[in-house]
VOTOR-366443 format. One record per residue (C-alpha): residue in three letters; x, y, z; chain. Coordinates in steps of 0.2 Angstrom, whole numbers, plus 5000, padded with zeros to 4 digits. Last residue first. Example, Ala and Ser with C-alpha at 12.3 -4.5 7.8 and 13.67 -1.06 7.14 Angstrom:
<nodes>
{resn=SER | xx=5068 | yy=4995 | zz=5036 | chain=A} $
{resn=ALA | xx=5062 | yy=4978 | zz=5039 | chain=A} $
</nodes>
This chain:
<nodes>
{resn=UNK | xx=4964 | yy=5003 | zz=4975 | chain=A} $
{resn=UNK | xx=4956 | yy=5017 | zz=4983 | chain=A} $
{resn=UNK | xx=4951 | yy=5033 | zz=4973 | chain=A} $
{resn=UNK | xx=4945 | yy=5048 | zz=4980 | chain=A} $
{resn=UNK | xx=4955 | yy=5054 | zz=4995 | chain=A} $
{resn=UNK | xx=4947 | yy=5070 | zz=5005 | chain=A} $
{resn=UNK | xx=4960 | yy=5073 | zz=5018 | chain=A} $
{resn=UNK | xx=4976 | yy=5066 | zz=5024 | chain=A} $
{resn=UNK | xx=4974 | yy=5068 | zz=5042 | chain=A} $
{resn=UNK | xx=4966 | yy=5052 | zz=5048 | chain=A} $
{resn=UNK | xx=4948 | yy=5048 | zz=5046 | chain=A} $
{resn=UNK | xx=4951 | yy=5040 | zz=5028 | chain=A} $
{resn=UNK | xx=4970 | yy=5034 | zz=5030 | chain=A} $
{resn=UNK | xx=4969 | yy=5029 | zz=5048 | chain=A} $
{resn=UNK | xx=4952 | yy=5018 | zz=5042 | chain=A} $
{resn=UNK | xx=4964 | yy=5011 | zz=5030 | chain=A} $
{resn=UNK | xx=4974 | yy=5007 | zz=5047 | chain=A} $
{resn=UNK | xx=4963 | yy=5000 | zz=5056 | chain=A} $
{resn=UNK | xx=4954 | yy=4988 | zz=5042 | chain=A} $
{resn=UNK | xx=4972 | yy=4981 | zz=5039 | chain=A} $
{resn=UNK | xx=4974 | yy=4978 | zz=5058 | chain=A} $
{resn=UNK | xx=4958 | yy=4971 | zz=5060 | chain=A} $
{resn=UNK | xx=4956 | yy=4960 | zz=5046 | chain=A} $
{resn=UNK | xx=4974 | yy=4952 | zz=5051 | chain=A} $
{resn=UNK | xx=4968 | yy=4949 | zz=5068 | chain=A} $
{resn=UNK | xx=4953 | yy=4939 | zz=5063 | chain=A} $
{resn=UNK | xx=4965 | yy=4928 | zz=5052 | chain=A} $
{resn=UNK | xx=4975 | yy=4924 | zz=5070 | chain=A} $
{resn=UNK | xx=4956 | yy=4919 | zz=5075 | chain=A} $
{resn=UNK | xx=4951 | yy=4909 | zz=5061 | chain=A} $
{resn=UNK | xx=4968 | yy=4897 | zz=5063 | chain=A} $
{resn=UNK | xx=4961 | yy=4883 | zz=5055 | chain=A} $
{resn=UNK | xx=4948 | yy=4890 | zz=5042 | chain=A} $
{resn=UNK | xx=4962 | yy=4903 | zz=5039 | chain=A} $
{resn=UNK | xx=4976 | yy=4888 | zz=5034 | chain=A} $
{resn=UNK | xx=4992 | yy=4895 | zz=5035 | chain=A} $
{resn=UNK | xx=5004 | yy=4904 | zz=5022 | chain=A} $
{resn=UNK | xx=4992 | yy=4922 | zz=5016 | chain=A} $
{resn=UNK | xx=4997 | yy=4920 | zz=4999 | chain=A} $
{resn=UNK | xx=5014 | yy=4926 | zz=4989 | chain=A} $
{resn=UNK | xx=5022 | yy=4910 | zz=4990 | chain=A} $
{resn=UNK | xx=5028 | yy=4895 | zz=4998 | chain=A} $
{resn=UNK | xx=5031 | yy=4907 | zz=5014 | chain=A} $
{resn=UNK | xx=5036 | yy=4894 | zz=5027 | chain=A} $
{resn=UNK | xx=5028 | yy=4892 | zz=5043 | chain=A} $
{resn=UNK | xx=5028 | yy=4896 | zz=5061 | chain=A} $
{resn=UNK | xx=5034 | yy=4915 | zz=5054 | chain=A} $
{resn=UNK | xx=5014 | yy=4920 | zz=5052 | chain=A} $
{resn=UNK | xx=5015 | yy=4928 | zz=5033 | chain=A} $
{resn=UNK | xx=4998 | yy=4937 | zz=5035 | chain=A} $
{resn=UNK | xx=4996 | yy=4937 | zz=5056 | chain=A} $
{resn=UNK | xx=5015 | yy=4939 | zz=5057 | chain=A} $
{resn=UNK | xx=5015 | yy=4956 | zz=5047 | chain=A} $
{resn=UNK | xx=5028 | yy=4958 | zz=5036 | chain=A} $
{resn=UNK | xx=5021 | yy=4951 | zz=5020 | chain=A} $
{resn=UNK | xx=5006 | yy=4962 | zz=5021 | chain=A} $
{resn=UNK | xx=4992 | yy=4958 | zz=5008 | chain=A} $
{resn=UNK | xx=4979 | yy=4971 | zz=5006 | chain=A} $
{resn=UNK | xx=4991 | yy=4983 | zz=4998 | chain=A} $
{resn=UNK | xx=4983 | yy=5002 | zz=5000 | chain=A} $
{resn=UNK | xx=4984 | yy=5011 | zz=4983 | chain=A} $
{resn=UNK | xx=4978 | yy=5028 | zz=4989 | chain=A} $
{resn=UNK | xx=4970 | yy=5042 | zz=4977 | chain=A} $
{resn=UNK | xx=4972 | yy=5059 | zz=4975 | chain=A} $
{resn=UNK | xx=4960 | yy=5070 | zz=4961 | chain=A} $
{resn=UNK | xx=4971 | yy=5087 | zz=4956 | chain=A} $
{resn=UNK | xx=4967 | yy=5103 | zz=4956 | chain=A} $
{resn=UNK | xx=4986 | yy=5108 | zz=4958 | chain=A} $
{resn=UNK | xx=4985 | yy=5112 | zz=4977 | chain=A} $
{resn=UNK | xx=4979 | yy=5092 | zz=4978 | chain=A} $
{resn=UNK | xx=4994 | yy=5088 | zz=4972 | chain=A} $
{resn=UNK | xx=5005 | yy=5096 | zz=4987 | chain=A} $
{resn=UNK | xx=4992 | yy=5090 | zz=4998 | chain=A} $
{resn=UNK | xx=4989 | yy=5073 | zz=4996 | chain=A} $
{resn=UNK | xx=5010 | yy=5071 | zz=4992 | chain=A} $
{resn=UNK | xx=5013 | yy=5078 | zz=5008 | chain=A} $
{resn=UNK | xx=5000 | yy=5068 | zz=5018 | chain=A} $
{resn=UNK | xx=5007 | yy=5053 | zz=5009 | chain=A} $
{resn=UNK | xx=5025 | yy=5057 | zz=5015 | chain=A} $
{resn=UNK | xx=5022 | yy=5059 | zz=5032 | chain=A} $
{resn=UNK | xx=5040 | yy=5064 | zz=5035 | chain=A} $
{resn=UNK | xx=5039 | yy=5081 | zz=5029 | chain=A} $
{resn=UNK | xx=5045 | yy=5091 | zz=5042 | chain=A} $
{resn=UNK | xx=5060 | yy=5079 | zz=5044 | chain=A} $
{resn=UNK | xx=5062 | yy=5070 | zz=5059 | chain=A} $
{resn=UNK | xx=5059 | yy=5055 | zz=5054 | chain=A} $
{resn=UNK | xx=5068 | yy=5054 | zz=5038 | chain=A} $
{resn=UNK | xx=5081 | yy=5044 | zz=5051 | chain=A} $
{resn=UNK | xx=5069 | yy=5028 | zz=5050 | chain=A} $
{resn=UNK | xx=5070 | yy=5019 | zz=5065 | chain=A} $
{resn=UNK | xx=5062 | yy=5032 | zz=5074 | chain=A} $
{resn=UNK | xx=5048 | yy=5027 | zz=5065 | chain=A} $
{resn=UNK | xx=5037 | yy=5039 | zz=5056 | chain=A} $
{resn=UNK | xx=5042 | yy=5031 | zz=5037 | chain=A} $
{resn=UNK | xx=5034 | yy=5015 | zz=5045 | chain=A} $
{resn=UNK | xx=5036 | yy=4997 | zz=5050 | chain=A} $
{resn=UNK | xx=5033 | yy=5002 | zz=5069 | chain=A} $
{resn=UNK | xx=5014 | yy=4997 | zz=5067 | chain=A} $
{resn=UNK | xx=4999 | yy=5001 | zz=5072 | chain=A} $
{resn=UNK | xx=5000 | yy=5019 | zz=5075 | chain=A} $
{resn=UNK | xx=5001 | yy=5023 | zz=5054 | chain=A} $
{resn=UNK | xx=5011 | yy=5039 | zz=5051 | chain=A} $
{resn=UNK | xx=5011 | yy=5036 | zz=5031 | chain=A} $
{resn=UNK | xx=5022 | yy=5027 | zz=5020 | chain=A} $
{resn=UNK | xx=5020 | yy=5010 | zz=5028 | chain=A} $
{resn=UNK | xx=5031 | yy=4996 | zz=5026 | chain=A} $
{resn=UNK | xx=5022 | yy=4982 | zz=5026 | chain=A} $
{resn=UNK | xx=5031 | yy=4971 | zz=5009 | chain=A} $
{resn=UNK | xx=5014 | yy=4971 | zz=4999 | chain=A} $
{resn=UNK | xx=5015 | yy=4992 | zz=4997 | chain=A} $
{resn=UNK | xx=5009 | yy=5004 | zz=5007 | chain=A} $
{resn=UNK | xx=5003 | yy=5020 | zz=5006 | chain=A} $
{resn=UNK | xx=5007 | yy=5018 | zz=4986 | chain=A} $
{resn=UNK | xx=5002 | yy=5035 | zz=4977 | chain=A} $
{resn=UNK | xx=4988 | yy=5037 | zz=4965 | chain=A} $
{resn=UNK | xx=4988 | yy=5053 | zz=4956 | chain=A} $
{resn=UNK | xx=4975 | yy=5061 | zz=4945 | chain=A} $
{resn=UNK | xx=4975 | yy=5074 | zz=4933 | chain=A} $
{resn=UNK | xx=4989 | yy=5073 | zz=4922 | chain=A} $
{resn=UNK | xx=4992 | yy=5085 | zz=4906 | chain=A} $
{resn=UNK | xx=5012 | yy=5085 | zz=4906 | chain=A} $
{resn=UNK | xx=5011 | yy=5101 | zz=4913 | chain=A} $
{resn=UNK | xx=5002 | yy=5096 | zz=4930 | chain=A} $
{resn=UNK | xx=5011 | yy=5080 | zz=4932 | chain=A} $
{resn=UNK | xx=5029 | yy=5093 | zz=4933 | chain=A} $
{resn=UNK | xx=5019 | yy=5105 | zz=4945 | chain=A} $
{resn=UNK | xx=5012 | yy=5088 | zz=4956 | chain=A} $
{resn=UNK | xx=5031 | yy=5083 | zz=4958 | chain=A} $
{resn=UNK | xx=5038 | yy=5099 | zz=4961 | chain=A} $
{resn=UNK | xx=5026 | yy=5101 | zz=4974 | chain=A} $
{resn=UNK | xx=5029 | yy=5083 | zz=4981 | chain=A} $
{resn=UNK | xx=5048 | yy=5088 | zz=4985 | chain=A} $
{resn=UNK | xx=5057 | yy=5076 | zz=4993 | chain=A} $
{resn=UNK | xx=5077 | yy=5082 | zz=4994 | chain=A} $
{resn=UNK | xx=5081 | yy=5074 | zz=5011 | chain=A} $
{resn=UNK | xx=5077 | yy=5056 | zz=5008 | chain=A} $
{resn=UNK | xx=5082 | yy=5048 | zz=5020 | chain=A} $
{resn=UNK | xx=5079 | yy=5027 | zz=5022 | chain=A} $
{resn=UNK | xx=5095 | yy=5020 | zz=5030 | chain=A} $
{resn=UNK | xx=5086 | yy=5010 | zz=5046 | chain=A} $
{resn=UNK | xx=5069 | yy=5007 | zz=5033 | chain=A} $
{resn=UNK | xx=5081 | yy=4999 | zz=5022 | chain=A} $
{resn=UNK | xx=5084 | yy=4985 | zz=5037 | chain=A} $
{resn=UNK | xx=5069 | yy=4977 | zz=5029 | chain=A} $
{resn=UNK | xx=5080 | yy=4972 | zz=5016 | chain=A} $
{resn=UNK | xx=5095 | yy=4966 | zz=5023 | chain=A} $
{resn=UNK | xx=5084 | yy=4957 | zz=5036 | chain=A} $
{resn=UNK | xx=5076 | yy=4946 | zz=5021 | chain=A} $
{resn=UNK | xx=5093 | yy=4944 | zz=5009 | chain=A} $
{resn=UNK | xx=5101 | yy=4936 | zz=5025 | chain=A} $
{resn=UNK | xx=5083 | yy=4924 | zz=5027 | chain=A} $
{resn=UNK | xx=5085 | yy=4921 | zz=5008 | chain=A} $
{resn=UNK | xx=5104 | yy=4915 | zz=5006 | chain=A} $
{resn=UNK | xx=5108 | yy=4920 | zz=4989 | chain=A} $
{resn=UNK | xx=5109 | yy=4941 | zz=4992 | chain=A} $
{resn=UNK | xx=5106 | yy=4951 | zz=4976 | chain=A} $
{resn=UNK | xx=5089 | yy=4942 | zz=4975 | chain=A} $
{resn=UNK | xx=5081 | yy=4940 | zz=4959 | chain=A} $
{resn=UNK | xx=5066 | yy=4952 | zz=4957 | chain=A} $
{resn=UNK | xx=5066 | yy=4956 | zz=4938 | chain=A} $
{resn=UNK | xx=5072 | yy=4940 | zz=4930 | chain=A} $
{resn=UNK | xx=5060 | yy=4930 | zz=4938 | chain=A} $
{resn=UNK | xx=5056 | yy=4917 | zz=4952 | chain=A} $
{resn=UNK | xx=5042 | yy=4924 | zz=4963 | chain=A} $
{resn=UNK | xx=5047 | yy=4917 | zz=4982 | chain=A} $
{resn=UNK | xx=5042 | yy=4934 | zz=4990 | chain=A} $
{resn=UNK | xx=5056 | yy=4947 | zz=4995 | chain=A} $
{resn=UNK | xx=5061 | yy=4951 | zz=4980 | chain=A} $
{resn=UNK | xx=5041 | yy=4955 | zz=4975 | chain=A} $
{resn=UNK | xx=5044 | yy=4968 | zz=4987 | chain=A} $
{resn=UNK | xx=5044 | yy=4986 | zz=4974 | chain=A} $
{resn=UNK | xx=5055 | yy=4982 | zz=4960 | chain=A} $
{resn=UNK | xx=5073 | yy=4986 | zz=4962 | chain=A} $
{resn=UNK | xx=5085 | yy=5003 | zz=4962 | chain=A} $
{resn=UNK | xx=5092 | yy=4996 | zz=4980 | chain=A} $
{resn=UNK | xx=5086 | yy=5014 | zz=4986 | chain=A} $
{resn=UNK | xx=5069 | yy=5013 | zz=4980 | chain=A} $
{resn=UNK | xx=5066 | yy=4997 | zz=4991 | chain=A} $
{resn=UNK | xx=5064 | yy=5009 | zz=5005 | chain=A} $
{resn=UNK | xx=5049 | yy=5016 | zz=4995 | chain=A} $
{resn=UNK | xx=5041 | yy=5023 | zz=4980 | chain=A} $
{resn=UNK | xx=5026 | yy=5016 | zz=4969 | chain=A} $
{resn=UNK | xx=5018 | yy=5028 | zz=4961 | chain=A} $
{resn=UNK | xx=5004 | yy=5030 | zz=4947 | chain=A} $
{resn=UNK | xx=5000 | yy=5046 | zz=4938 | chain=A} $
{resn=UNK | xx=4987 | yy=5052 | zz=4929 | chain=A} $
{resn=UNK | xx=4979 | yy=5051 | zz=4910 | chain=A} $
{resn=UNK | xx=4959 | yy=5049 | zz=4907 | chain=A} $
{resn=UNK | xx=4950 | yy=5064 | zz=4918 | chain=A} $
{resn=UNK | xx=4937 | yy=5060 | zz=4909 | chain=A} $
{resn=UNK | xx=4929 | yy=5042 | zz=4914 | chain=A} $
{resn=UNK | xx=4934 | yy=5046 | zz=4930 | chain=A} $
{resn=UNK | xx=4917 | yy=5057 | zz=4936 | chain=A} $
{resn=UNK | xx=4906 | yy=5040 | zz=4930 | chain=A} $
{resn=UNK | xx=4917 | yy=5030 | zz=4944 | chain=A} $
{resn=UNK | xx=4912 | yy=5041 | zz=4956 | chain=A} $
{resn=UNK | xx=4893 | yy=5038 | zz=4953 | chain=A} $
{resn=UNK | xx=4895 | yy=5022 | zz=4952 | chain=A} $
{resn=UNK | xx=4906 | yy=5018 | zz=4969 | chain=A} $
{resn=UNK | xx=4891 | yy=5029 | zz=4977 | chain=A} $
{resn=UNK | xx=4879 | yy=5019 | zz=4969 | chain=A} $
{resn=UNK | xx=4885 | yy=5002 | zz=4975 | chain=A} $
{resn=UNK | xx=4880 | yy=4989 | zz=4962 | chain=A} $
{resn=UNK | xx=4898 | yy=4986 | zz=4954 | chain=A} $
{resn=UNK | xx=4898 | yy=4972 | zz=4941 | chain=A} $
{resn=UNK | xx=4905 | yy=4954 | zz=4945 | chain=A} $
{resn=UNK | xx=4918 | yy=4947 | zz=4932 | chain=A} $
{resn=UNK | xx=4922 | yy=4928 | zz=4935 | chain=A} $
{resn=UNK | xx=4940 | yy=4924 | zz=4939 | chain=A} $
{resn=UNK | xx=4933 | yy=4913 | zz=4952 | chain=A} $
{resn=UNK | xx=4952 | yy=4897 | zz=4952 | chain=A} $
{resn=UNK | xx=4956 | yy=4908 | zz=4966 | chain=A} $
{resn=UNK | xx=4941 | yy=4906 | zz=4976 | chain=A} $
{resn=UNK | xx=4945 | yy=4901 | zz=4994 | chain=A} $
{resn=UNK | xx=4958 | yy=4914 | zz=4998 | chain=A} $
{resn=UNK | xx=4958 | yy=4928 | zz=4984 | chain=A} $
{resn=UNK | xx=4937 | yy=4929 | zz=4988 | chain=A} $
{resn=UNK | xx=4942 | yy=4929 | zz=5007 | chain=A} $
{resn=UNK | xx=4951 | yy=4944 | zz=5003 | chain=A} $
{resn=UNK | xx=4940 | yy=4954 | zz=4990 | chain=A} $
{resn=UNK | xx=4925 | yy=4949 | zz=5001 | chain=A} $
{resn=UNK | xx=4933 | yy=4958 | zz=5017 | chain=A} $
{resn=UNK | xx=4939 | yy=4975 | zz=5006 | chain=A} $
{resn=UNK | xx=4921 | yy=4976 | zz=4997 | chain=A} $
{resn=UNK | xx=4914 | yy=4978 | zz=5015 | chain=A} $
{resn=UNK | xx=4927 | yy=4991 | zz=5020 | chain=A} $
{resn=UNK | xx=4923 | yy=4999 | zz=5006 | chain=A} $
{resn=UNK | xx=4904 | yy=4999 | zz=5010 | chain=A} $
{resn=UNK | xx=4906 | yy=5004 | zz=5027 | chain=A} $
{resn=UNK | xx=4917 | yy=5020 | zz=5022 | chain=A} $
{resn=UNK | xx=4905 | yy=5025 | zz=5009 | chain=A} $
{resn=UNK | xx=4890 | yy=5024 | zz=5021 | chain=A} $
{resn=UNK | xx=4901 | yy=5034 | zz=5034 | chain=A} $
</nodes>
């Protein structure tokens, strides 16, 4: 629980530090001694495996920078109207099915190249969820998204599991911003870039609700069924 609390702690300074200090590039040591003690056991494990996978994956692009106003050469936009381009892509989820996933093959191949560690993307900055999240329909479970019904269609649990048959640490790359919930990117405005795009000392409340739902669902991911995960970023 103390572990829990504290990274939940570290999660609310890290976002109101991004808001109202950007220009704070200062370096702050870790104190917690639970965070120090872990990060003394990864000093050796040294080489491991970092994925991003996704809807996106099936446009062969980078993962949801595309769909945020960055201007450069690797996420232009296929589609020159920007709202089109918008539904187009978080219509992925409606055609997202991929039958052939095999984590086991995957944590075997990291295995033999000398890996030790994986970190796999639960969700990334566009929303969509790669786990059986119950607060949102944006979700690899969704009956919008015909991978669905397959038995393994809580991806991250499969890949948790099938790497951590192999002896291997799991970790969770969890985006803190999400650029399709309303409460982040809130639709009364424009999205002038990758930032939360409304004031959060005006609007405290509809910021309160964005805490909630992002501590919700990494709370999913820690109590939920997905086992002991060790590194969160």
């Amino acid at each position: 629980m103390k572990t829990i609390a504290s990274f939940l702690l570290l999660l609310l300074i890290t976002s109101q530090a991004a808001i109202y200090s950007q220009e704070d590039n200062r370096y702050v040591p870790e104190t917690d001694p639970l965070v120090l003690e872990k990060l003394e056991q990864w000093q050796d494990l040294k080489f491991g495996l970092l994925m991003h996978w996704g809807t996106y994956s099936q446009w062969g692009i980078v993962e949801s920078w595309s769909i945020c106003s960055e201007d450069e050469p690797w996420c232009k936009r296929s589609i020159p109207d920007y709202t089109e381009y918008k539904k187009e892509y978080q219509n992925l989820q409606t055609t997202f099915n991929p039958i052939l996933f095999d984590p086991a093959k995957w944590a075997k191949a990291a295995k033999a190249a000398g890996m030790k560690y994986v970190i796999f993307t639960t969700k990334h900055h566009d929303g969509f969820c790669m786990f059986d999240t119950q607060l949102t329909d944006y979700k690899i479970t969704s009956s919008k998204t015909p991978f669905h019904t397959n038995p393994k269609a809580n991806i991250t649990k499969e890949i948790f599991n099938a790497f951590r048959a192999e002896d291997f640490w799991t970790g969770a790359y969890f985006s803190k911003p999400d650029w399709h919930n309303e409460y982040y990117w809130w639709p009364n405005f424009a999205t002038p870039d990758r930032n939360v795009n409304y004031d959060v000392t005006v609007y405290p409340e509809r910021w309160d609700y964005f805490v909630q739902y992002t501590q919700g669902q990494i709370m999913e991911l820690l109590r939920g069924d997905y086992g002991k995960i060790d590194i969160y970023c």
